[in-house]
C-alpha positions as protocol buffer text, in pm:
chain_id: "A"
residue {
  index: 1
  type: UNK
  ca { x: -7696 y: 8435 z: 3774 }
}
residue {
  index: 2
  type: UNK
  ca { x: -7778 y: 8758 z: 3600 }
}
residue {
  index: 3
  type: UNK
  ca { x: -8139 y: 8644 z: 3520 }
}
residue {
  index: 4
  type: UNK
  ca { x: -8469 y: 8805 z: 3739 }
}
residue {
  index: 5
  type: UNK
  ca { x: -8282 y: 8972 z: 3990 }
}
residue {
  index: 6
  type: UNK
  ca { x: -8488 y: 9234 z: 4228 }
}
residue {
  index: 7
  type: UNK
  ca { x: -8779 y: 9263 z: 4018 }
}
residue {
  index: 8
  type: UNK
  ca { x: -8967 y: 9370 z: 4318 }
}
residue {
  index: 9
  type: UNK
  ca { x: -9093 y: 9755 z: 4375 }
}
residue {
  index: 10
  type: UNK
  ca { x: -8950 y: 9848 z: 4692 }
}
residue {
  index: 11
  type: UNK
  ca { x: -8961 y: 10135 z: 4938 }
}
residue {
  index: 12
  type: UNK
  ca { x: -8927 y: 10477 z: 4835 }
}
residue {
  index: 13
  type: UNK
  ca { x: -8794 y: 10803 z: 4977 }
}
residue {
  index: 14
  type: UNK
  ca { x: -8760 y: 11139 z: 4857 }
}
residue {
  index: 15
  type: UNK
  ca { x: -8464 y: 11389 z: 4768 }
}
residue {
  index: 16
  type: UNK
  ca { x: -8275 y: 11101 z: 4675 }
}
residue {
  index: 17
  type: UNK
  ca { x: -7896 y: 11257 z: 4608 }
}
residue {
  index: 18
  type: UNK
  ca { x: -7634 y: 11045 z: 4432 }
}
residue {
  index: 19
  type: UNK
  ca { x: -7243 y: 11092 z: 4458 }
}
residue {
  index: 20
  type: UNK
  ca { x: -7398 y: 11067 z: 4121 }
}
residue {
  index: 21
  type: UNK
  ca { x: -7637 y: 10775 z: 4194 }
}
residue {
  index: 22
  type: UNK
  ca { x: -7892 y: 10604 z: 4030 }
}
residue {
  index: 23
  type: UNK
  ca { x: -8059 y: 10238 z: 4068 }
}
residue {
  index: 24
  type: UNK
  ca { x: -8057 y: 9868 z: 3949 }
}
residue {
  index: 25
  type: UNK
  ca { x: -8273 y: 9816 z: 3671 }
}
residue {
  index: 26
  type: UNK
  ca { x: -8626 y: 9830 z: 3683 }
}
residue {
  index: 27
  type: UNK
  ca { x: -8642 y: 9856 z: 4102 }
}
residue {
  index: 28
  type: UNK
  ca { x: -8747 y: 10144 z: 4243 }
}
residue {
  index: 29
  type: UNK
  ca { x: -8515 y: 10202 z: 4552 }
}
residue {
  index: 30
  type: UNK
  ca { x: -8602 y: 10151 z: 4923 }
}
residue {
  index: 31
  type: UNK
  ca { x: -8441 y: 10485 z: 5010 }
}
residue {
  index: 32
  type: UNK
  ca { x: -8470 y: 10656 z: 4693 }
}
residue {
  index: 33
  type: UNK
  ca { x: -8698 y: 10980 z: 4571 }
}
residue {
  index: 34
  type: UNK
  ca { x: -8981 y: 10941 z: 4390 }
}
residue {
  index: 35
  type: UNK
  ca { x: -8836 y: 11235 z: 4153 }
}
residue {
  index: 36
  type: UNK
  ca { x: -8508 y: 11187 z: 4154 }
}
residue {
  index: 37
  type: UNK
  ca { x: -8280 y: 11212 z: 3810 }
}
residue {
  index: 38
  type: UNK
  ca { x: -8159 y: 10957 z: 3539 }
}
residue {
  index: 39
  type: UNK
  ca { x: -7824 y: 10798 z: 3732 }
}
residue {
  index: 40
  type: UNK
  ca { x: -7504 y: 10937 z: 3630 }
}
residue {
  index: 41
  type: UNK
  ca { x: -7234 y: 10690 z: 3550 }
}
residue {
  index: 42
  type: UNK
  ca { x: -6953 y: 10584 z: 3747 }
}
residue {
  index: 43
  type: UNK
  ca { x: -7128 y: 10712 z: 4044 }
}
residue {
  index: 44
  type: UNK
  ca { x: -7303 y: 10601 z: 4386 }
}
residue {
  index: 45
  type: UNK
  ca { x: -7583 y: 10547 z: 4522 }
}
residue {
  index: 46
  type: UNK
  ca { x: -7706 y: 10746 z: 4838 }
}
residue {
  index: 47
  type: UNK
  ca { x: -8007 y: 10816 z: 5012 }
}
residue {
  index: 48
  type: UNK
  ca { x: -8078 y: 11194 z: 5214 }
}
residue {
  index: 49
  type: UNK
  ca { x: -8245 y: 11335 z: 5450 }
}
residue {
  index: 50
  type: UNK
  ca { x: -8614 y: 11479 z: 5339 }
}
residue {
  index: 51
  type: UNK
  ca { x: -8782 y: 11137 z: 5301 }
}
residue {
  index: 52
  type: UNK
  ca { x: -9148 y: 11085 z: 5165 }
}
residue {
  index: 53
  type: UNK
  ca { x: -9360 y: 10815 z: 5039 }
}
residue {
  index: 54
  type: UNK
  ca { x: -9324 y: 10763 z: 4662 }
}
residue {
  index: 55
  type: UNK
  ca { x: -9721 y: 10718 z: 4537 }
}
residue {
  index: 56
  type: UNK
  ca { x: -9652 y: 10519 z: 4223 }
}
residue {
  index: 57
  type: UNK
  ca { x: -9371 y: 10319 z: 4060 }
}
residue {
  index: 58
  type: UNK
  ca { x: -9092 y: 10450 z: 3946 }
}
residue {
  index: 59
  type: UNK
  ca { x: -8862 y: 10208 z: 3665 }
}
residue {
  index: 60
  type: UNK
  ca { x: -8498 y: 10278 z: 3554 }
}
residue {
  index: 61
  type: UNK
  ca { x: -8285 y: 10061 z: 3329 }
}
residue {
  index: 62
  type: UNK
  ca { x: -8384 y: 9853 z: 3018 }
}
residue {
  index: 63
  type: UNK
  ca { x: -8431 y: 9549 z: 3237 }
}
residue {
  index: 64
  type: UNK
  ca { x: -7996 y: 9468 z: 3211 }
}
residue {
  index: 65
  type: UNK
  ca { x: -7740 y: 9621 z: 3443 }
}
residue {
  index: 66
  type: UNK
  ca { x: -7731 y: 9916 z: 3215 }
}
residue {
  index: 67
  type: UNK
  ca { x: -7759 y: 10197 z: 3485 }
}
residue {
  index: 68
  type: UNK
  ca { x: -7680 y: 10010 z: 3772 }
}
residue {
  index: 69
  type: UNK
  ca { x: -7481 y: 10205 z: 4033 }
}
residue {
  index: 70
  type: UNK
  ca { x: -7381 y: 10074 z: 4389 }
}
residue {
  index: 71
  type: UNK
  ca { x: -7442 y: 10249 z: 4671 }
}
residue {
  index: 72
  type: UNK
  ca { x: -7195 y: 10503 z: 4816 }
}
residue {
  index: 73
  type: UNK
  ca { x: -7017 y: 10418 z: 5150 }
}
residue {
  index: 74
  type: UNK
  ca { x: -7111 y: 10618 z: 5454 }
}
residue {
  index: 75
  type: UNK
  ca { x: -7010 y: 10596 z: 5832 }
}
residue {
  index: 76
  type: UNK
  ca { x: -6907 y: 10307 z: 6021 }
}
residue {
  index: 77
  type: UNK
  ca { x: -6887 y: 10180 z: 6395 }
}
residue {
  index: 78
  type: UNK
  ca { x: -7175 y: 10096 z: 6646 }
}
residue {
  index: 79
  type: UNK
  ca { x: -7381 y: 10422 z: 6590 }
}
residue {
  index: 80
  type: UNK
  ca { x: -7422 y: 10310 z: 6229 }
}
residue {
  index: 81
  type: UNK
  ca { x: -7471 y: 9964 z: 6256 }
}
residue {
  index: 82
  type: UNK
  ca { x: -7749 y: 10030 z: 6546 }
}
residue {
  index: 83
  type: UNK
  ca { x: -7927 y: 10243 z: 6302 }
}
residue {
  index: 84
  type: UNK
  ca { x: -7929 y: 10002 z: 6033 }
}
residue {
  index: 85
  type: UNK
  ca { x: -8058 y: 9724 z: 6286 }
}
residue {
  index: 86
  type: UNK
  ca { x: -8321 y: 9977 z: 6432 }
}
residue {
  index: 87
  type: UNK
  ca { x: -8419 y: 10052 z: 6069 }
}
residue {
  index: 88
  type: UNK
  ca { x: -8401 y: 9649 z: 5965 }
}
residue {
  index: 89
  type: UNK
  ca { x: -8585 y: 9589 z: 6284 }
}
residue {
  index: 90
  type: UNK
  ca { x: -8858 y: 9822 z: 6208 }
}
residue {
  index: 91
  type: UNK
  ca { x: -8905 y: 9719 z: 5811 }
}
residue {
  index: 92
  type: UNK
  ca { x: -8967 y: 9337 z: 6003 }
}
residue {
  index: 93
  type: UNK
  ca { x: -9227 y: 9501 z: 6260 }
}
residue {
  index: 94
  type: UNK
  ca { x: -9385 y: 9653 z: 5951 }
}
residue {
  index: 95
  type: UNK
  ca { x: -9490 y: 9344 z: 5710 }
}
residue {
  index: 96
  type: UNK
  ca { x: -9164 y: 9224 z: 5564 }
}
residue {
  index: 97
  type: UNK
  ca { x: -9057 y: 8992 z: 5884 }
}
residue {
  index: 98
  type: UNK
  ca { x: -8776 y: 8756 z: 5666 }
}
residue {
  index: 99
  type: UNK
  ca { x: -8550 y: 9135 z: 5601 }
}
residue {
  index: 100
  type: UNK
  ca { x: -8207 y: 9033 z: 5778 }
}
residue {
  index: 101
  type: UNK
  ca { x: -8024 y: 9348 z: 5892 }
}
residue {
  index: 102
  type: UNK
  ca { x: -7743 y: 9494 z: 5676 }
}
residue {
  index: 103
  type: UNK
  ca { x: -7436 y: 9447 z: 5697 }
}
residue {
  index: 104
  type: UNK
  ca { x: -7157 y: 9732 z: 5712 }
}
residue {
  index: 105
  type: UNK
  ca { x: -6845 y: 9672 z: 5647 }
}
residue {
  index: 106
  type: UNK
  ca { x: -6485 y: 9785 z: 5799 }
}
residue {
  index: 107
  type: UNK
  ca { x: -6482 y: 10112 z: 5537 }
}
residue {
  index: 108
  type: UNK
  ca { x: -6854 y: 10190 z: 5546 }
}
residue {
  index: 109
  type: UNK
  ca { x: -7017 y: 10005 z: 5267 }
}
residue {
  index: 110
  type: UNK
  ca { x: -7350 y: 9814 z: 5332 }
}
residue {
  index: 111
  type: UNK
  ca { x: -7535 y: 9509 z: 5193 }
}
residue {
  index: 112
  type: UNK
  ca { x: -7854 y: 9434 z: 5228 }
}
residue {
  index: 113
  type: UNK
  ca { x: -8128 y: 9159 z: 5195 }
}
residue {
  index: 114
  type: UNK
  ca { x: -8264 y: 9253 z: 4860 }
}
residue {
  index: 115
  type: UNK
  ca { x: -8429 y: 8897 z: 4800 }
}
residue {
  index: 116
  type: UNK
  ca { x: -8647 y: 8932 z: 5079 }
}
residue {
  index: 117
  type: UNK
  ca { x: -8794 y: 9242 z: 4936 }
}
residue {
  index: 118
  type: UNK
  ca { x: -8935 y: 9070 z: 4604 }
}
residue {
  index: 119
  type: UNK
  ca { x: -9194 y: 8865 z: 4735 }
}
residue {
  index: 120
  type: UNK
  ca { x: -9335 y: 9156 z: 4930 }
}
residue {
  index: 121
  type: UNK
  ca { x: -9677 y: 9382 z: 4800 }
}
residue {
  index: 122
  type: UNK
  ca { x: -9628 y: 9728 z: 4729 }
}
residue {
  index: 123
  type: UNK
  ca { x: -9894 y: 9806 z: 4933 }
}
residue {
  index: 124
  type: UNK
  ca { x: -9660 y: 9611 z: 5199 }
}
residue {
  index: 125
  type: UNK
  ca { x: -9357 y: 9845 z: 5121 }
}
residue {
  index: 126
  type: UNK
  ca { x: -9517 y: 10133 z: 5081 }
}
residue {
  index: 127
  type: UNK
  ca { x: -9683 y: 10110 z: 5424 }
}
residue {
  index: 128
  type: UNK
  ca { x: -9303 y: 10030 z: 5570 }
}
residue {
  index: 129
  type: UNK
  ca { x: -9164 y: 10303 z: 5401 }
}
residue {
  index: 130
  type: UNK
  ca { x: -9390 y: 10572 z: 5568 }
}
residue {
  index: 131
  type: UNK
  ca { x: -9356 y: 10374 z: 5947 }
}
residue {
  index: 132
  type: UNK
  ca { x: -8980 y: 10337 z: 5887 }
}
residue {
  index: 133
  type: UNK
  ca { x: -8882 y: 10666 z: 5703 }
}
residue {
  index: 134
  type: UNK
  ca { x: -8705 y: 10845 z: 5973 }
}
residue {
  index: 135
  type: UNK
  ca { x: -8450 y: 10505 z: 6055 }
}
residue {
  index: 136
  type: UNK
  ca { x: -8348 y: 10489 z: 5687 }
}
residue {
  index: 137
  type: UNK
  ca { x: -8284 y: 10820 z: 5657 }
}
residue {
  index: 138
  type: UNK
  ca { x: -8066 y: 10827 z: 5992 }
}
residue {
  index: 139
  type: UNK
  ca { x: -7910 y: 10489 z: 5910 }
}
residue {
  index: 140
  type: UNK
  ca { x: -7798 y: 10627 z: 5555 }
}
residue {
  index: 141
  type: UNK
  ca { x: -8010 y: 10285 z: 5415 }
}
residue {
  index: 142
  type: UNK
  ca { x: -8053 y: 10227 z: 5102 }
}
residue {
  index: 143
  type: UNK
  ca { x: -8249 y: 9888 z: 5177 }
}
residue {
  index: 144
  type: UNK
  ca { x: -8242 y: 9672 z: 4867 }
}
residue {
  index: 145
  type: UNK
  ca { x: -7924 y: 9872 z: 4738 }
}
residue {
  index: 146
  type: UNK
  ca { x: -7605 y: 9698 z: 4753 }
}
residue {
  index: 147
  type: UNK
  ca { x: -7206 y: 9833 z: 4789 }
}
residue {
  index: 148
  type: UNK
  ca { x: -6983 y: 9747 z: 4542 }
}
residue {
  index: 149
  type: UNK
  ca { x: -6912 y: 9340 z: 4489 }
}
residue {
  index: 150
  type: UNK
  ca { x: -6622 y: 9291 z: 4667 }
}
residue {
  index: 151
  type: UNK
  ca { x: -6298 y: 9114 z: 4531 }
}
residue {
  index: 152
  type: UNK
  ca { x: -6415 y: 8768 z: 4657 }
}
residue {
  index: 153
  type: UNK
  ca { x: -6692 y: 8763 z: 4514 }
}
residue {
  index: 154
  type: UNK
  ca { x: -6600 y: 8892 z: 4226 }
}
residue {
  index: 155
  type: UNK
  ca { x: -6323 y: 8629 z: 4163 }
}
residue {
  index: 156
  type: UNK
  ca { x: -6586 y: 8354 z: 4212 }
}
residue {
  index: 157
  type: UNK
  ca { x: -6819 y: 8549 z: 3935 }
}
residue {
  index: 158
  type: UNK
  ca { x: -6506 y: 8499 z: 3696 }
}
residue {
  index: 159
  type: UNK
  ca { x: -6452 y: 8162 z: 3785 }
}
residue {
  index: 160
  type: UNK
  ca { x: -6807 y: 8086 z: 3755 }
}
residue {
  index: 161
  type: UNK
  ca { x: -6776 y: 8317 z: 3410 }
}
residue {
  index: 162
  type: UNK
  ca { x: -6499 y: 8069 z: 3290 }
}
residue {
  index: 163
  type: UNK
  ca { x: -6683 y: 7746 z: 3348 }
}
residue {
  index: 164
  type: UNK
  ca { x: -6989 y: 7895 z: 3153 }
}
residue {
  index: 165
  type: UNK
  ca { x: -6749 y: 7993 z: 2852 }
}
residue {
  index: 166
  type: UNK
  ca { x: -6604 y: 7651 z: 2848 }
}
residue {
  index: 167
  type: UNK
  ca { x: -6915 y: 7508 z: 2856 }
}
residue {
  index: 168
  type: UNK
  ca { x: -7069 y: 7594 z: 2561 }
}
residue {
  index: 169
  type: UNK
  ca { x: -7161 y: 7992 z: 2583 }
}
residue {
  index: 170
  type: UNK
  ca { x: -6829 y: 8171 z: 2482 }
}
residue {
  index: 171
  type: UNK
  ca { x: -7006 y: 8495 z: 2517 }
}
residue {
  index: 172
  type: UNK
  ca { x: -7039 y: 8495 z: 2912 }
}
residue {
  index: 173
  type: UNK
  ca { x: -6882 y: 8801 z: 3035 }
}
residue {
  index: 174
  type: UNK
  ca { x: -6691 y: 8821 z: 3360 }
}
residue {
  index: 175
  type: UNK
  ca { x: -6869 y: 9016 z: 3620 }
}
residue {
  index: 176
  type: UNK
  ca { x: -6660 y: 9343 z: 3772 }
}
residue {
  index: 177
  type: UNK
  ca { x: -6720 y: 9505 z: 4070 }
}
residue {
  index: 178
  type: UNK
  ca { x: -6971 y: 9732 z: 4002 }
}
residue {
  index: 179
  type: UNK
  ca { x: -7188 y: 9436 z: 3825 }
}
residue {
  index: 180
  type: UNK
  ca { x: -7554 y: 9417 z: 3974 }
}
residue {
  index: 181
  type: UNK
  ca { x: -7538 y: 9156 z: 4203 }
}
residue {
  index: 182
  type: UNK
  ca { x: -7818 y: 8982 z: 4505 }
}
residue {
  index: 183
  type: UNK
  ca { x: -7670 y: 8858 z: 4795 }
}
residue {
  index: 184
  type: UNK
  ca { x: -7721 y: 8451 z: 4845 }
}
residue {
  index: 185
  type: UNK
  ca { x: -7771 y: 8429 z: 4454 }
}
residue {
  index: 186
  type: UNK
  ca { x: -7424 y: 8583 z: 4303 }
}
residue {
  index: 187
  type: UNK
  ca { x: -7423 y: 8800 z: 3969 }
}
residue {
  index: 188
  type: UNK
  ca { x: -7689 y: 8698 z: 3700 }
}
residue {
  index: 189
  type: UNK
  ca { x: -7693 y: 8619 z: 3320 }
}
residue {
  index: 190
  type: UNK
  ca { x: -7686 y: 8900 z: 3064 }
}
residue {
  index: 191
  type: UNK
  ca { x: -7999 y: 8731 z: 2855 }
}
residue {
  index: 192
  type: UNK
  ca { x: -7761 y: 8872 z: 2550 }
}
residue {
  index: 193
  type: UNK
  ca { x: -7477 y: 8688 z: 2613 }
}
residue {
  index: 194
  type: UNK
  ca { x: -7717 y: 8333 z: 2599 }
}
residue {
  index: 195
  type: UNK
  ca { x: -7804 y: 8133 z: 2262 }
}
residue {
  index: 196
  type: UNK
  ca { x: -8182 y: 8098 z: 2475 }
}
residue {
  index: 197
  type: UNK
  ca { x: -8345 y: 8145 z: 2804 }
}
residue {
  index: 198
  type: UNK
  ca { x: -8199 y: 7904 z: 3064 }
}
residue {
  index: 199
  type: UNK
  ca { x: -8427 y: 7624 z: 2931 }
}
residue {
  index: 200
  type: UNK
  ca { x: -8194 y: 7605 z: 2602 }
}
residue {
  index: 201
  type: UNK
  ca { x: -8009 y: 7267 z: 2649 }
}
residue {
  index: 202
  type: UNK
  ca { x: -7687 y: 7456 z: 2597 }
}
residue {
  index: 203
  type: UNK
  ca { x: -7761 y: 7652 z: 2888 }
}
residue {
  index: 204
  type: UNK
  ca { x: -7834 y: 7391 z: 3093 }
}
residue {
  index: 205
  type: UNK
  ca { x: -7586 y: 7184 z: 3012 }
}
residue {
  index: 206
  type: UNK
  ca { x: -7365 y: 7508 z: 3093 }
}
residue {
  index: 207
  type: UNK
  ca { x: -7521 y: 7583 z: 3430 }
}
residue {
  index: 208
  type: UNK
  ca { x: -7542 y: 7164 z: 3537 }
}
residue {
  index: 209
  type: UNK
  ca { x: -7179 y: 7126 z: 3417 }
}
residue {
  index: 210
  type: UNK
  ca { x: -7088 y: 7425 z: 3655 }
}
residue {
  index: 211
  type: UNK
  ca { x: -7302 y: 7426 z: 3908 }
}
residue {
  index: 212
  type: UNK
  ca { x: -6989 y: 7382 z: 4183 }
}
residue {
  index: 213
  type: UNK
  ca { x: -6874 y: 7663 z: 4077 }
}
residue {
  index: 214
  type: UNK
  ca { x: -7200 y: 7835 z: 4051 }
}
residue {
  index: 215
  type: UNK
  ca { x: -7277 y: 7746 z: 4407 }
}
residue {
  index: 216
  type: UNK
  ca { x: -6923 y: 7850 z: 4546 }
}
residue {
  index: 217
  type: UNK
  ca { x: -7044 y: 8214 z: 4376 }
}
residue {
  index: 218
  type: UNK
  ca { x: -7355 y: 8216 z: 4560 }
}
residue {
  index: 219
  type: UNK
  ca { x: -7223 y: 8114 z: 4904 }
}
residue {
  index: 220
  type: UNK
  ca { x: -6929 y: 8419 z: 4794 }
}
residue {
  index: 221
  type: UNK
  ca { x: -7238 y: 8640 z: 4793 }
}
residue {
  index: 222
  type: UNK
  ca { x: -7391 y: 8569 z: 5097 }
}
residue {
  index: 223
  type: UNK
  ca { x: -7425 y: 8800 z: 5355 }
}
residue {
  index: 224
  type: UNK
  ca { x: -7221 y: 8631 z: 5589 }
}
residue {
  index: 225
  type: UNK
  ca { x: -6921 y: 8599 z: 5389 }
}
residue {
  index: 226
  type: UNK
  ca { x: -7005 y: 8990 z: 5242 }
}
residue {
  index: 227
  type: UNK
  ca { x: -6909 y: 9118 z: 5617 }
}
residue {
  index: 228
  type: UNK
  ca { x: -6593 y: 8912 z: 5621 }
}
């Protein structure tokens, strides 16, 4: 589903530098500057060294995908993953207990526990951003960013894309790889490509008809079967 995903404020960092980067839509980044630039497209997402605690909200994006841009892949093996865990570990001991540690992949990409971040206070990330500033930097953590959607889950966005279409909204668009995603949840609805909001009986005849499908995407997008 493409609908209200990370709508929380999250933590912030400074000097932000992108291999062009930028953020998903109206979140500002755990790991990102408070003054960093509009994203470039086609580029990635990557947080530096030089961190500091952003003092107000900073909003991207018209609220779509429209500027989305995945994070960049970094280093891999034990040193990396212990950092992540030490900086997961630490954004726990600091008010947000339910964050589950990253997960890094064979080639360096990480995903993270977004979700867990939206039901948090700012006041809650801001305070876990200053104790935990350090670890994200060293662990190259962006913490509510995610890698590109890899080609499992992306082939259960289409099928999910399919059922939609041939259910009664023929403007669902398959997702692609670089599609803002949340891990446990799958890829959202483009509010565009819907007759109404999700209480529009087409919709939910749509989403009921398919919700096998819709499920199987979810599960794809866990972060369990994202480190397979």
């Amino acid at each position: 589903m493409r609908i209200g995903l990370l709508t929380a404020a999250t933590i912030a960092v400074a000097a932000l530098t992108a291999c062009s980067g930028g953020a998903p839509p109206d979140v500002p980044n755990l790991g990102a500057t408070g003054q960093s630039s509009p994203p470039a497209a086609g580029g990635c997402l990557s947080a530096a060294n030089g961190l500091s605690l952003m003092t107000g909200d900073e909003k991207q994006g018209s609220g779509d995908n429209t500027g989305y841009q995945p994070t960049c892949a970094g280093a891999t093996g034990d040193t990396r993953k212990n950092a992540l865990h030490a900086a997961a570990e630490c954004i726990r001991q600091h008010g947000i207990p339910t964050y589950k540690d990253p997960v890094l992949t064979a080639d360096g990409h990480v995903y993270t526990d977004a979700r867990s971040l939206q039901a948090a206070e700012m006041n809650t990330i801001r305070a876990a951003a200053e104790a935990c500033h350090d670890l994200i930097v060293t662990a190259e953590l962006v913490p509510d960013g995610q890698a590109p959607a890899p080609p499992k889950l992306v082939q259960a966005g289409v099928k999910s894309a399919r059922c939609m279409r041939a259910n009664g909204l023929p403007n669902f668009r398959d997702p692609t790889a670089n599609d803002l995603f949340t891990p446990g949840h799958g890829f959202g609805m483009h509010p565009e490509d819907l007759p109404g909001d999700k209480e529009d009986p087409t919709v939910r005849h749509a989403m009921d008809t398919c919700r096998p499908v819709l499920d199987e995407e979810a599960r794809a997008s866990s972060l369990g079967s994202l480190a397979e």
